[in-house]
C-alpha positions as CSV (number, residue, x, y, z in Angstrom):
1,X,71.3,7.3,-73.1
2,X,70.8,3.9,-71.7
3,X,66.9,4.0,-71.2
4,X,66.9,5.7,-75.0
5,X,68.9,2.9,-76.1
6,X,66.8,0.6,-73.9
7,X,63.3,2.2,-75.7
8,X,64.7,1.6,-79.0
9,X,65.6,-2.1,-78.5
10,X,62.0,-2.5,-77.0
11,X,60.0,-0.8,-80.0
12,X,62.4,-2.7,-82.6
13,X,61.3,-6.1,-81.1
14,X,57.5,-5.4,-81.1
15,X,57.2,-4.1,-84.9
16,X,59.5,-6.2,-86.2
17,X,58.0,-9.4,-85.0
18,X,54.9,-9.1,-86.2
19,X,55.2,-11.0,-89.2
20,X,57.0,-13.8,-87.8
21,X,55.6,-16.9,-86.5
22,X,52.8,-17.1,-84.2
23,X,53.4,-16.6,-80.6
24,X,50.6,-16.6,-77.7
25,X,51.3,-16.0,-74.1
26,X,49.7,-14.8,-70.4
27,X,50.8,-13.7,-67.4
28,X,50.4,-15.7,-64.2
29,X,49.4,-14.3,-60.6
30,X,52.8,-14.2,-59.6
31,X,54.0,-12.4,-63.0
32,X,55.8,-15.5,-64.4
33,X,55.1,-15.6,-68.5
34,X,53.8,-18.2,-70.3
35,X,54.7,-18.7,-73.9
36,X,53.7,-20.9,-76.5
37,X,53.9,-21.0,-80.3
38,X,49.8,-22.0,-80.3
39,X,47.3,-21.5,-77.5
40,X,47.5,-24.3,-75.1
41,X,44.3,-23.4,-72.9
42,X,41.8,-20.7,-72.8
43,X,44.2,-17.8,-70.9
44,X,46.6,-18.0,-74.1
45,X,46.4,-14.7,-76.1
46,X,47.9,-13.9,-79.6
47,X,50.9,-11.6,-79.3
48,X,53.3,-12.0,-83.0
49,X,51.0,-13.5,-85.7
50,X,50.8,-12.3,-89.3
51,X,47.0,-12.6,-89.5
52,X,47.0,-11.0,-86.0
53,X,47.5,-7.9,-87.2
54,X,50.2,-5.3,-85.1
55,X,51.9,-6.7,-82.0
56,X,50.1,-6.8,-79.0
57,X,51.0,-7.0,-75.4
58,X,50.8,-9.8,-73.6
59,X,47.4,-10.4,-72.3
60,X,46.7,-9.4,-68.9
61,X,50.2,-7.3,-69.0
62,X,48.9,-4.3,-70.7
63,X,47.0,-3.8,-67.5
64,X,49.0,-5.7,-65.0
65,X,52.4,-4.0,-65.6
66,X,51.7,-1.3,-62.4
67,X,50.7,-4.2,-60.6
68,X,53.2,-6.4,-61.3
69,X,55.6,-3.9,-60.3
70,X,53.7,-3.3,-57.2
71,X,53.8,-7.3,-56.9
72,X,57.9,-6.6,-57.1
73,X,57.7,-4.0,-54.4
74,X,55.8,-6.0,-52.0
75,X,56.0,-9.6,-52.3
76,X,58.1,-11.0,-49.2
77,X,59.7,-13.5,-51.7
78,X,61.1,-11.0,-53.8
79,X,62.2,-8.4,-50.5
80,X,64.2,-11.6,-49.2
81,X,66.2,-11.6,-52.4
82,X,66.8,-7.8,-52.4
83,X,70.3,-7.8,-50.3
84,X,71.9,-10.9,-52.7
85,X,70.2,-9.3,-55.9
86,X,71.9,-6.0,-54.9
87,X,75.2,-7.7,-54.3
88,X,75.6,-9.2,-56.9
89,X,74.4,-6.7,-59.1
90,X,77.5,-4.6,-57.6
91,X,80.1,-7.3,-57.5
92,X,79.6,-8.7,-61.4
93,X,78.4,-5.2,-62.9
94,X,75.2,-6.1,-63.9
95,X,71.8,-3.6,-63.1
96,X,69.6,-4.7,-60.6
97,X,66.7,-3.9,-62.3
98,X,67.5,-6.2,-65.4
99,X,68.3,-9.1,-62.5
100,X,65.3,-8.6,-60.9
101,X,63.3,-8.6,-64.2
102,X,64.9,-11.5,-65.4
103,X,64.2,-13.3,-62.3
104,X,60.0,-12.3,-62.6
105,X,60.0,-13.7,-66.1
106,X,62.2,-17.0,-65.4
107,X,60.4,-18.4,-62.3
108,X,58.1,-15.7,-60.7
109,X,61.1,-15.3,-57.8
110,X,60.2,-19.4,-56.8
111,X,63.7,-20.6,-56.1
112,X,62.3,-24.2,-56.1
113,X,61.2,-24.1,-59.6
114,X,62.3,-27.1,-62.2
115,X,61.8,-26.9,-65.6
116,X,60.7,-29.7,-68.1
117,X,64.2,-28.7,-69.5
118,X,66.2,-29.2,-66.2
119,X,66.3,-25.2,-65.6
120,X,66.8,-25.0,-62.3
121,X,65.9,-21.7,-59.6
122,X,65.5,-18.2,-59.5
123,X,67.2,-17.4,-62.8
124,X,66.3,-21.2,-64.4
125,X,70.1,-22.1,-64.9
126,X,71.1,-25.7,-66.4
127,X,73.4,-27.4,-65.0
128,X,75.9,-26.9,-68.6
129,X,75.5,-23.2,-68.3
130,X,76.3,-23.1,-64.5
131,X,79.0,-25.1,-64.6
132,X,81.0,-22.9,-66.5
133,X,80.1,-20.0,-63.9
134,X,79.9,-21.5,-60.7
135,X,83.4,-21.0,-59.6
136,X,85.4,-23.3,-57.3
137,X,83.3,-23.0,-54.0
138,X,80.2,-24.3,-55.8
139,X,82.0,-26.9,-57.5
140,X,82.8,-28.5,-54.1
141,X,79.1,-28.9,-53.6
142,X,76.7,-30.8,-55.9
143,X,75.4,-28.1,-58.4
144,X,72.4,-29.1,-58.5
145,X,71.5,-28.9,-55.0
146,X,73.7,-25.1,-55.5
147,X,71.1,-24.1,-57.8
148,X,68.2,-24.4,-56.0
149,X,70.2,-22.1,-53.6
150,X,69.0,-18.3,-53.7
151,X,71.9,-16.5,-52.8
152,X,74.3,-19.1,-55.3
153,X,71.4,-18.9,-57.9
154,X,71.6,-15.5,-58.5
155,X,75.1,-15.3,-58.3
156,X,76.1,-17.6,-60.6
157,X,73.5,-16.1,-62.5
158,X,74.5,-12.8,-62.6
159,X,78.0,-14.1,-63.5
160,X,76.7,-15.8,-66.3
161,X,74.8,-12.1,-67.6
162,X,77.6,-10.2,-67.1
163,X,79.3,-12.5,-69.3
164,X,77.1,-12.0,-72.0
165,X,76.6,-8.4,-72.1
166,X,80.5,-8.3,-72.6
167,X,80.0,-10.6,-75.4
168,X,77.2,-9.5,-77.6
169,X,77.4,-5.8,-76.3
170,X,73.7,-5.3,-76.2
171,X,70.9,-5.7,-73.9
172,X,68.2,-7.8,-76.3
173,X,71.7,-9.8,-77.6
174,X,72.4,-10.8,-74.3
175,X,68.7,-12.2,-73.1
176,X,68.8,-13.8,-76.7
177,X,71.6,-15.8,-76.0
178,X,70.4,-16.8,-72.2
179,X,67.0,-18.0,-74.0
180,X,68.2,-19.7,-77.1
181,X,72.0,-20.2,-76.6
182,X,74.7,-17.8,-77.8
183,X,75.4,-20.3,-81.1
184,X,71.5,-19.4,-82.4
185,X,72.0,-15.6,-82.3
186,X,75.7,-15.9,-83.9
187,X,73.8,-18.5,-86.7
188,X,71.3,-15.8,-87.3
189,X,74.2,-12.9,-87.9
190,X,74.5,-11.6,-84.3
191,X,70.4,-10.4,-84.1
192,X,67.6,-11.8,-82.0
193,X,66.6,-15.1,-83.9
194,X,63.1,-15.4,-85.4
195,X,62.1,-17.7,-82.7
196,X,59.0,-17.1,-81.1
197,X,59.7,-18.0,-77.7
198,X,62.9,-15.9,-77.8
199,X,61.5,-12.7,-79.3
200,X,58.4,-13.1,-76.8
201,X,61.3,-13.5,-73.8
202,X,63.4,-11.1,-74.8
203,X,60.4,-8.6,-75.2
204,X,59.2,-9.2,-71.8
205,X,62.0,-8.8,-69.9
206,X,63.2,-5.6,-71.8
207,X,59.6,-4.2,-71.1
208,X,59.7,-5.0,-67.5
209,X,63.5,-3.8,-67.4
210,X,62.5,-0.4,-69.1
211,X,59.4,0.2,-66.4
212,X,61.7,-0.6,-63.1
213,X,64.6,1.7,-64.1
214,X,61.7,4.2,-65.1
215,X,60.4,4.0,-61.4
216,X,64.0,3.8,-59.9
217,X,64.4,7.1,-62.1
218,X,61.5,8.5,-60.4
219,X,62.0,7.6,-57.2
220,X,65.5,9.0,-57.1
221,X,64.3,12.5,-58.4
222,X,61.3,12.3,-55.1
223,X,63.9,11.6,-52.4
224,X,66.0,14.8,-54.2
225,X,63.1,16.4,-54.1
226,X,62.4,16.4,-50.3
227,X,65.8,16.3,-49.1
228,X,66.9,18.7,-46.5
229,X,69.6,21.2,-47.7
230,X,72.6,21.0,-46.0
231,X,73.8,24.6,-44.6
């Protein structure tokens, strides 16, 4: 039921957008996305546009998403985060593959990464949002200097998701409100706001979310597959 639910959400965002406002976007080396509402360079691609015609992927994703996964499975940054991704996806009740998704679209798994906007690590957390996560061990410590901590990063992080699944009740609602604020998708009737950058987020990390619980699915039904039986 959830990867139906999952599928619909996904195919909602791409046909609906289309006649929105222009959004163009690529896909670094290290999976990050780049979004813009007009090309800034050369690698920019058009995505939503009216005189576009249907959605398209993001460029280089249509290709790249069995080797971004494979980037995911492999990369030494992203296998150091595995045991803190894990716990926390246990301890605050959020799926480790929408973590881990999130994570590849907000800064490529660089825990060092700044935004113009003052985002700050693995999940690009400000310092408002955090503080109204971080619990009272972090708040004995500078926050900012917290942030740029893995392990706090994600926690804090993954506090902050939790909490807005619980509030909006739905997957896209919730990665709405971590990209644009949870006041823009209440304005806009509880629905993804017709913001470029937020539809072109929210589509991403859906995509990426659907294709790592499709290959956890898989990989479960192998190791069924071959194990022993039990006499």
């Amino acid at each position: 039921m959830r990867l139906r639910l999952l599928a619909v959400a996904v195919a909602l965002l791409c046909t609906g957008a289309s006649a929105r406002a222009e959004l163009w976007a690529w896909i670094d080396g290290r999976g990050v996305a780049h979004v813009a509402q007009r090309p800034l360079d050369a690698r920019y691609r058009p995505v939503l546009g009216s005189h576009h015609g249907p959605a398209q992927r993001v460029a280089g994703k249509a290709d790249a998403v069995a080797g971004l996964l494979a980037w995911i499975e492999i990369a030494p940054q992203v296998r150091a985060m595995r045991p803190w991704l894990r716990d926390a996806a246990r301890l605050h009740g959020v799926d480790v593959e929408l973590l881990t998704a999130l994570i590849a679209v907000e800064s490529g798994f660089d825990a060092t990464a700044v935004s113009p906007r003052g985002a700050m690590g693995l999940m690009q957390l400000t310092l408002e949002s955090a503080s109204r996560y971080a619990g009272a061990t972090t708040a004995q410590r500078s926050l900012d200097v917290a942030l740029l901590e893995p392990r706090t990063n994600i926690h804090i992080g993954a506090r902050m998701l939790a909490d807005l699944l619980r509030r909006f009740g739905r997957v896209d609602l919730a990665l709405a409100a971590w990209n644009a604020g949870e006041g823009t998708v209440r304005r806009h009737g509880g629905a993804v706001p017709p913001i470029a950058e937020t539809r072109g987020h929210v589509q991403l990390v859906l995509e990426l979310y659907w294709a790592m619980l499709q290959r956890s699915q898989r990989v479960t039904r192998i190791q069924l597959a071959v194990a022993p039986v039990t006499p």
